[in-house]
Each structure stands twice: as structure tokens, then as C-alpha cells.
LUMBAMI-691171 format. One line per 3 residues: number of its first residue (from 1); their letters; for each residue x, y, z of N, C-alpha, C. Coordinates in Angstrom, 3 decimals, decimal comma. Layout:
BEGIN
NUM) a) X:Y:Z:X:Y:Z:X:Y:Z  ...
***
This chain:
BEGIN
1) xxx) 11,701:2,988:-6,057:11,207:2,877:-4,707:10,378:1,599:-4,606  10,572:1,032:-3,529:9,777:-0,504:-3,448:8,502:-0,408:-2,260  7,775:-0,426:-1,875:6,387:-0,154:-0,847:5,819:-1,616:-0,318
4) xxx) 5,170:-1,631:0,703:4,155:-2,505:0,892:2,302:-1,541:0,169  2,136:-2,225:-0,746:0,716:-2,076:-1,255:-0,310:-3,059:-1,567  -1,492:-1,809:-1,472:-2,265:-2,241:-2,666:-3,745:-1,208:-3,105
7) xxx) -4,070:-1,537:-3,865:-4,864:-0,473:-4,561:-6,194:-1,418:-4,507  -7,627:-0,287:-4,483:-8,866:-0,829:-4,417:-9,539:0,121:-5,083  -10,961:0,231:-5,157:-11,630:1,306:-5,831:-11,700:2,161:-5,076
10) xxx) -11,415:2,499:-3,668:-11,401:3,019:-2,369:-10,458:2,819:-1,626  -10,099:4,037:-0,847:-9,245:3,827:0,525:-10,409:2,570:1,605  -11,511:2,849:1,477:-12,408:2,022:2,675:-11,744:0,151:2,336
13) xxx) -12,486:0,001:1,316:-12,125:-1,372:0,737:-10,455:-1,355:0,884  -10,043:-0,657:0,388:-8,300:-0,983:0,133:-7,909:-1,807:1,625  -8,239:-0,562:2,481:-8,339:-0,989:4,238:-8,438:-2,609:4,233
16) xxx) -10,037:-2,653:4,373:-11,248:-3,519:5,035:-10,443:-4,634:4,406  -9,736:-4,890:2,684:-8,827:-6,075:2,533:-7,752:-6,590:2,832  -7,002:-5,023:3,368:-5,722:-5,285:3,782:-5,459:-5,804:4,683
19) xxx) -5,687:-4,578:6,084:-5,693:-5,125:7,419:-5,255:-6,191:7,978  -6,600:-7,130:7,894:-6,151:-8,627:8,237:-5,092:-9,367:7,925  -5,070:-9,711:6,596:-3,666:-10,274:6,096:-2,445:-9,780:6,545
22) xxx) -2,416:-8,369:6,717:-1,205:-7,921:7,013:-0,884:-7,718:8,804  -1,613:-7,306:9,450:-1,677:-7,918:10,690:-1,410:-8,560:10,879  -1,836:-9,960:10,679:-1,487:-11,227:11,278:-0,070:-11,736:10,444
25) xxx) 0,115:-11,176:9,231:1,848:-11,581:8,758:3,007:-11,410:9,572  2,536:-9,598:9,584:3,787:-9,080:10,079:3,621:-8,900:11,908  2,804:-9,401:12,223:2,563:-9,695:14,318:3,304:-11,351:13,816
28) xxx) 2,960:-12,323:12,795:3,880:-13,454:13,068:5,256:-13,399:12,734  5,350:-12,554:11,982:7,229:-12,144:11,685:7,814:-11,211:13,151  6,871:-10,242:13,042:7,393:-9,850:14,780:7,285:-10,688:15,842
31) xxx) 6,888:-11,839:16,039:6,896:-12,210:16,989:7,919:-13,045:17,173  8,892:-13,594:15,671:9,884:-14,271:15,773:10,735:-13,469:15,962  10,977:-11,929:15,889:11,910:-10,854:16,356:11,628:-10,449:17,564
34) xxx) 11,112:-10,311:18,450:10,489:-9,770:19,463:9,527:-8,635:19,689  9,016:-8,231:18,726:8,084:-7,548:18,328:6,553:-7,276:19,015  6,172:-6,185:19,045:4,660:-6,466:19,881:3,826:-6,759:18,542
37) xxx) 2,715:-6,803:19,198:1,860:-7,056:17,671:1,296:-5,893:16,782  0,850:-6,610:15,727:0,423:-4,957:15,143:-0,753:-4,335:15,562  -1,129:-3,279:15,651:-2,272:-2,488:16,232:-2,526:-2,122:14,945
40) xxx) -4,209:-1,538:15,254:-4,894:-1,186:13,807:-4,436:0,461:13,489  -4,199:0,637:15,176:-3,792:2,130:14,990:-2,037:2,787:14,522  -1,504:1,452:14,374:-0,353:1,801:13,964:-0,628:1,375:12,350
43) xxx) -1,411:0,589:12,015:-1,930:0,268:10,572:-2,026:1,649:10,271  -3,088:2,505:10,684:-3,411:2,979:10,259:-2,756:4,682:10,191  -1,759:4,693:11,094:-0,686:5,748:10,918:0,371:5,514:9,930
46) xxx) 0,213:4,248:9,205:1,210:3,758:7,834:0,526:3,430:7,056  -1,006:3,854:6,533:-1,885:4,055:5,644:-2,328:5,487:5,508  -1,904:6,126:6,670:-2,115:8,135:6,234:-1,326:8,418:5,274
49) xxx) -1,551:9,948:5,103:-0,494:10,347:4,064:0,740:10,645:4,116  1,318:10,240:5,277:2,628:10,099:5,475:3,055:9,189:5,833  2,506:7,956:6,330:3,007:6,728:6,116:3,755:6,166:4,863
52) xxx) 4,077:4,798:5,249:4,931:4,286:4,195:4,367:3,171:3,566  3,059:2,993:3,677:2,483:1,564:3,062:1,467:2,894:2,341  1,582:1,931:0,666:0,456:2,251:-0,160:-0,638:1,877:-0,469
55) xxx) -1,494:1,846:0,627:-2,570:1,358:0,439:-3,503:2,427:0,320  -4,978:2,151:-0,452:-6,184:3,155:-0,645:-6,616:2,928:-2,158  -7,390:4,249:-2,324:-7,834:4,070:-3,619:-6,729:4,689:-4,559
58) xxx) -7,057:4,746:-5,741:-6,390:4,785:-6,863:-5,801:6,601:-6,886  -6,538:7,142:-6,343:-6,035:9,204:-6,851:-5,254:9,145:-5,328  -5,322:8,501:-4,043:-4,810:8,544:-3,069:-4,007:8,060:-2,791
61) xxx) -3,918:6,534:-3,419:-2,205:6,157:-3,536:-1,338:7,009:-4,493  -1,263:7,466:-5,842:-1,397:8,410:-6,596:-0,732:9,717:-6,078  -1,557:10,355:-5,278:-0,241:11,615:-3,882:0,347:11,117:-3,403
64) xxx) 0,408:9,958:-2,898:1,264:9,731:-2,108:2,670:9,383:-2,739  2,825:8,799:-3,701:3,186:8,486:-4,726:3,977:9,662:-4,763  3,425:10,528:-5,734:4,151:11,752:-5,733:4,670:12,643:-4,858
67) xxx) 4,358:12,338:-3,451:4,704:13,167:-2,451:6,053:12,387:-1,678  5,782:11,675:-2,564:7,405:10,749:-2,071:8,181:10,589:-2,736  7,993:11,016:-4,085:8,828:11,340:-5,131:9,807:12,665:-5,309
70) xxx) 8,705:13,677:-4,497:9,208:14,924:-4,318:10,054:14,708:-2,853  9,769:14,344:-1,936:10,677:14,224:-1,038:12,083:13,416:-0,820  12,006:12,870:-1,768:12,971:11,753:-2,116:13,958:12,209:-3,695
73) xxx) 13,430:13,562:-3,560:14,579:14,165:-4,857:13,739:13,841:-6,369  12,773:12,668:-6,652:12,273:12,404:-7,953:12,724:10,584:-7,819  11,511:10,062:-8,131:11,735:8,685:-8,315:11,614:7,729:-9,648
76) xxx) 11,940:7,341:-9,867:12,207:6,616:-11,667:11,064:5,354:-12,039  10,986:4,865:-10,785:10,211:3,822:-10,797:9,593:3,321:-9,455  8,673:2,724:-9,611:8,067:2,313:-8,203:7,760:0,849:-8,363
79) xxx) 8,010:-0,356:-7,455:7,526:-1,361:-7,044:6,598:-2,181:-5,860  5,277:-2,242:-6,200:4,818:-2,638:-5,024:4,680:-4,163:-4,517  4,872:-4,430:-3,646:4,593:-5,553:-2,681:3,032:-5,742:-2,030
82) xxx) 2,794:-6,633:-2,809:0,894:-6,691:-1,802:1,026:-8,302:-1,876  1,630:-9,264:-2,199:1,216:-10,533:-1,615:1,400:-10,695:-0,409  1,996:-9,983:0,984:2,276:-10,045:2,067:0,521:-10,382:3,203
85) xxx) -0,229:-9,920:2,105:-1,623:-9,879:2,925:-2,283:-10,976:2,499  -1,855:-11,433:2,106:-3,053:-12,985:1,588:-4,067:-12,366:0,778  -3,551:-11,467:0,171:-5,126:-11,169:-0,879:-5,353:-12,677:-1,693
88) xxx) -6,686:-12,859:-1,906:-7,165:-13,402:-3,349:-6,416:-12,890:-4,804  -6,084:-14,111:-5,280:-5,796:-13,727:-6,939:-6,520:-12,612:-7,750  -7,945:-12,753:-7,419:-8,912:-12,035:-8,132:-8,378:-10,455:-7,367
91) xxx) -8,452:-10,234:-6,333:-8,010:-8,866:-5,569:-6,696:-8,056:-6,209  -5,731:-9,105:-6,170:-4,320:-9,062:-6,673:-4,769:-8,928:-8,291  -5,129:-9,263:-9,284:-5,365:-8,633:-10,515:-5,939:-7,154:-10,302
94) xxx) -7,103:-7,278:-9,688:-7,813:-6,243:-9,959:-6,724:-5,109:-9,844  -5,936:-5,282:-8,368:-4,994:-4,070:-7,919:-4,319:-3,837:-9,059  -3,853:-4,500:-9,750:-2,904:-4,474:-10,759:-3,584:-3,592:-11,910
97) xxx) -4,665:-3,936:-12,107:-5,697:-3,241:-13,007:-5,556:-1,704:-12,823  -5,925:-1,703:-11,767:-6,212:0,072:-11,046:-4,963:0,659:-10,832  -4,092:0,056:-10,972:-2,536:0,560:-10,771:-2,267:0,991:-12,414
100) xxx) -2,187:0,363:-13,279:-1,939:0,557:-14,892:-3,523:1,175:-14,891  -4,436:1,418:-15,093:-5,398:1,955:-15,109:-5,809:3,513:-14,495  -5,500:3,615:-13,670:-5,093:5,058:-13,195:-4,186:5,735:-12,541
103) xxx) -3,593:5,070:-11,944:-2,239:5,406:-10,919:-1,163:5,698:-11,812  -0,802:5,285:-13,308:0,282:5,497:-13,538:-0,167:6,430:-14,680  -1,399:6,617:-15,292:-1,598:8,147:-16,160:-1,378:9,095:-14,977
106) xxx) -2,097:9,194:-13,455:-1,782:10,456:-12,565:-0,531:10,853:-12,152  0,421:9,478:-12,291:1,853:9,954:-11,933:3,128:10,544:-12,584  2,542:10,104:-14,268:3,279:10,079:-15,149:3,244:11,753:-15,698
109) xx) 1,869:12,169:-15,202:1,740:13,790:-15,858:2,396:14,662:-15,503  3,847:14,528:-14,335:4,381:15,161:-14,155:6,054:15,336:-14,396
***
């Protein structure tokens, strides 16, 4: 399975970094499709737990994870996408950190 993500020590932070970058990407890719722009409130109905972007903290991307694994029959592997937001390098490690760091002991226990 491939996602738009990214992981923080928190869903708050995960947010507060994402948002922006990704807003203004994908309102300039929609706007070369005809697209309206992005709203925070549609952000943020594809950052719940049934959305399709993985963003949050580490045990919350983590369900979701698995709750899309189970709905999707069982998944083998997962790939995420987070340069779409202009994170910082330093952001983009860290995520990477917290992804091999806890996200994949919580997913793997099953």
C-alpha cells in the first residue's frame, strides 16, 4: 500500500507540519486540473481515522495502518510519501526515525 504521510511525536505537531506544505501543493496541482482549493476541513477529514493520508503520531498512524490492512484483506508492505509537504530534512529523518522506531514493532505484532 503506498499513502501520503508523515509521522511526528504527536497527531498535534504531525498536523501543525503538515498542513501547510500540503495545502498549498496539492491547491497548486488542483488548480492546474480544475480543482477548488484545499480546505483545512477536508485536510482534516483525510487525517481522521478513516481518511487516507497518514499523518499523526506514531500509535495513531499505527491503527490506521492496521485498520487498512484489515480492510484491504492484509497488506505486505506499506510505502509512505511525505516529501509532497516541503518538510525540512531534519523533519523528514526524524519521521523516518518514528516510523522504524515504533510504527513498525506495533504493526508487525500481528
Amino acid at each position: 500500500m503506498h499513502s501520503l504521510g508523515y509521522v511526528a511525536e504527536n497527531r498535534q505537531q504531525a498536523v501543525s507540519d503538515y498542513f501547510p506544505g500540503y495545502a498549498e501543493t496539492f491547491t497548486r496541482i488542483g488548480k492546474e486540473r480544475g480543482w477548488p482549493p484545499v480546505t483545512r476541513a477536508q485536510f482534516d477529514a483525510q487525517v481522521g481515522p478513516t481518511g487516507a493520508l497518514l499523518v499523526g503520531g506514531p500509535e495513531e498512524v499505527a491503527e490506521k495502518i492496521l485498520r487498512h490492512s484489515e480492510a484491504l484483506g492484509g497488506i505486505s508492505r506499506i510505502t509512505f510519501q511525505m516529501d509532497n509537504a516541503g518538510l525540512s530534512h531534519e523533519k523528514l529523518l526524524k519521521s523516518i526515525e518514528l516510523i522504524g522506531k515504533y510504527i513498525i514493532p506495533l504493526v508487525n505484532i500481528v
